[in-house]
C-alpha positions in Angstrom: 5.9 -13.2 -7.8 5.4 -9.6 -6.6 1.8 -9.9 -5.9 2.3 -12.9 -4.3 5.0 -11.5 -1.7 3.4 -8.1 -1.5 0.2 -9.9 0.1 1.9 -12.4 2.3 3.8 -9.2 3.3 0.2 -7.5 3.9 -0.8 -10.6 6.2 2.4 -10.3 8.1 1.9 -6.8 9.0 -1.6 -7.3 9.9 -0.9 -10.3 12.3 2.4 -8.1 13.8 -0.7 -5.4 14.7 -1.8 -6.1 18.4 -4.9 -4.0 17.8 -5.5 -5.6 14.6 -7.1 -8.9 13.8 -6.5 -10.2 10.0 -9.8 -12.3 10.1 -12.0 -9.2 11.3 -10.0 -6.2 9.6 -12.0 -4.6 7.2 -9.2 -3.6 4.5 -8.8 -1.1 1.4 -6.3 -1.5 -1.7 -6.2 2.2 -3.1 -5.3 2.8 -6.2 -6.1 -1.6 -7.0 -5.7 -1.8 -10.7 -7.4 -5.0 -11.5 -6.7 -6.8 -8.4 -4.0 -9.0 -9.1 -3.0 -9.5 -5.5 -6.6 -10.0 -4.1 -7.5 -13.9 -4.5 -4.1 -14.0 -2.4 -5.6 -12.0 0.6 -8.9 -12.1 0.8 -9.7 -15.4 2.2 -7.5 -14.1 5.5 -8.8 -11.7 6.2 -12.3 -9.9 7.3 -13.6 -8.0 3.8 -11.7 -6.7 1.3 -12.4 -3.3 -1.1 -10.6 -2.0 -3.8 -10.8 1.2 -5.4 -9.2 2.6 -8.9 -9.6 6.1 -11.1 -9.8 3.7 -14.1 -13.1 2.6 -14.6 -12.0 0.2 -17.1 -9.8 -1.7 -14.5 -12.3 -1.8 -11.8 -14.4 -3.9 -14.1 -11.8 -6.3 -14.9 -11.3 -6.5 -11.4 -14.7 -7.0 -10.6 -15.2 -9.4 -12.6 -12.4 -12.0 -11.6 -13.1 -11.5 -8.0 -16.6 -11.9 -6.5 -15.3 -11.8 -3.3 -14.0 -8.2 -3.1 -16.0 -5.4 -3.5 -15.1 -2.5 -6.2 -15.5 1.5 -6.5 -14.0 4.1 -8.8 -13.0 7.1 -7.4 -14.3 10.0 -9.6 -12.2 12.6 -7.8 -9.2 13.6 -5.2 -11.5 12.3 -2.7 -12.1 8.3 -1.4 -15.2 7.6 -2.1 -15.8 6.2 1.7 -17.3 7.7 4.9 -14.0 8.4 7.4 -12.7 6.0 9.4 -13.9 3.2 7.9 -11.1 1.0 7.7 -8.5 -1.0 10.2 -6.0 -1.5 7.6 -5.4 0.5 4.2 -2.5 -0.2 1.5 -1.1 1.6 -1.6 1.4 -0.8 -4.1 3.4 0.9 -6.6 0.2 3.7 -6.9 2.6 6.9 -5.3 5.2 7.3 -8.5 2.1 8.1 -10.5 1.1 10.8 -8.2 2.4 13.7 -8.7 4.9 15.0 -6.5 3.0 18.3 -5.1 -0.2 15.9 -4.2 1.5 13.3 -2.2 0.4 15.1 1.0 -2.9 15.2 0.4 -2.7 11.4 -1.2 -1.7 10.7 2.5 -4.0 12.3 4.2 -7.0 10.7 2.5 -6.0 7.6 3.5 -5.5 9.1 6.7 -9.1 10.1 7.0 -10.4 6.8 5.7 -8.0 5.1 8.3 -9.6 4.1 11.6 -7.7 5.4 14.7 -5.3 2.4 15.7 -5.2 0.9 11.9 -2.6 0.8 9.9 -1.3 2.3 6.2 1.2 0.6 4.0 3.0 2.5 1.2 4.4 -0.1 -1.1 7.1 1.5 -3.8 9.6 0.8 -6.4 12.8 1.2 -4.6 15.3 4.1 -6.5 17.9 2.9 -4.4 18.2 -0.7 -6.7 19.3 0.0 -10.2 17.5 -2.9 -12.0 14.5 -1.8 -10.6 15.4 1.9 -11.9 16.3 -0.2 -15.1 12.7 -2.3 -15.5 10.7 1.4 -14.5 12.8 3.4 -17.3 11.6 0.3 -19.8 7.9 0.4 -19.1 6.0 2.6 -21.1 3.2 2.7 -18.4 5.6 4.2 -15.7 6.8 7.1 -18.4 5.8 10.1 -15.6 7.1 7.5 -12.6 8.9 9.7 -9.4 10.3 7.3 -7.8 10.4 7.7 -3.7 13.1 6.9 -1.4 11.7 4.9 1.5 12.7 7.9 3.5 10.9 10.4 1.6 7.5 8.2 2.4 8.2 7.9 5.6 8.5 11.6 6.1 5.1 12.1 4.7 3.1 9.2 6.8 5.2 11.5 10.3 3.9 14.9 8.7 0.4 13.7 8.4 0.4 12.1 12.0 1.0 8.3 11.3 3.4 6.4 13.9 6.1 4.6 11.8 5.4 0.8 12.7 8.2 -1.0 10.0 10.3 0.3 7.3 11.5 -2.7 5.5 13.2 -3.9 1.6 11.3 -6.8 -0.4 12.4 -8.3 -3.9 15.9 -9.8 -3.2 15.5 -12.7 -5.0 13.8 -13.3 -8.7 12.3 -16.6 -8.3 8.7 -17.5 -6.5 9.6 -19.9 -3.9 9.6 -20.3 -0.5 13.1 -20.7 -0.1 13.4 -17.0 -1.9 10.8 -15.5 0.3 12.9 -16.9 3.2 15.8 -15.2 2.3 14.2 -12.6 1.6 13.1 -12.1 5.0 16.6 -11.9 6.8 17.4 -9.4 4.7 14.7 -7.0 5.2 17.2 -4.0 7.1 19.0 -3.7 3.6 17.8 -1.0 1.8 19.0 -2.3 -1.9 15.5 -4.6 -2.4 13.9 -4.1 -5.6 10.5 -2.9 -3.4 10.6 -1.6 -0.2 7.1 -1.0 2.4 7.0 1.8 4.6 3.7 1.3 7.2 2.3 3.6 9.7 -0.4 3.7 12.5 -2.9 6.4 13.0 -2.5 6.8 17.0 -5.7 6.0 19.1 -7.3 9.5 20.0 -6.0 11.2 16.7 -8.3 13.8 15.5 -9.6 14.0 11.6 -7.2 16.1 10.5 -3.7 15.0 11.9 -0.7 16.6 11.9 -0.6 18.3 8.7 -4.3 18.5 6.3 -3.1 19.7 3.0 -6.8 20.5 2.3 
């Protein structure tokens, strides 16, 4: 259910992007994990790369989808020549960063962001307390920091990033389109179980932006 919506959420950005087409952009899923959401994306859009610090994931994901190409990145760095992509997304990869790298975290996918694309920071939202609940429970999210939605769009305005949407996700537990309707007219209320928080790197915008933690 949450892969599902987070990509039809992806899609909806891209096609609300004037200087965007889905069927051209060239798009990157950082911090991809085994690529649960990519068979749901892919086909809309123009190529598709995901890239993980587990090697051991990026195989799995590799494997189950031929259509998306795969890299492990070995360092702080994305292993990808600047401005290389028209849109870039992160789900639920920030609470495992920690806090004092979330600045530079943004700025690489600032640099690897082509001038006019877009960045979407998809998070577990604090605000909602069975999602506070379900992270406490998992022993994978053990070090989570969970962001507000304000606290994420601070750091896309530090780094130089226009704020294009803030918006809630996750209303309703059940897969269906009648859920992902209502979902949809309640996007301004911040108590959603997920929240996205997107930005644009202006046209013109040097390397660097605002703010280069490096």
């Amino acid at each position: 259910m949450f892969a599902r919506g987070k990509a039809i959420d992806m899609l909806d950005l891209l096609r609300a992007e004037p200087s965007v087409l889905p069927m051209q952009a060239a798009c990157l899923d950082i911090g991809c994990g085994i690529g649960v959401s990519h068979p749901l994306i892919v086909d809309d859009i123009g190529s598709l790369v995901g890239v993980d610090v587990s090697a051991e994931a990026v195989e799995i994901a590799r494997e189950a989808n031929a259509k998306v190409e795969y890299r492990v990145q070995r360092d702080e760095s994305l292993p990808f020549d600047s401005e290389g992509f028209d849109f870039c997304s992160t789900v639920c990869v920030m609470h495992h960063v920690p806090p004092g790298q979330w600045p530079a975290f943004v700025a690489e996918a600032w640099r690897v962001t082509k001038p006019g694309g877009l960045f979407a920071i998809y998070e577990h939202n604090p605000v909602n307390p069975m999602t506070r609940w379900a992270v406490w429970r998992c022993p994978f999210d053990h070090d989570a920091v969970l962001l507000r939605a304000g606290e994420v769009r601070e750091l896309l305005r530090n780094q130089g990033f226009e704020i294009v949407t803030r918006r809630y996700l996750f209303f309703m537990p059940f897969d269906r389109p009648w859920a992902r309707r209502f979902d949809r007219l309640l996007r301004w209320l911040p108590i959603g179980a997920q929240y996205v928080v997107c930005g644009r790197r202006p046209v013109g915008s040097g390397s660097a932006g605002v703010e280069n933690p490096a």
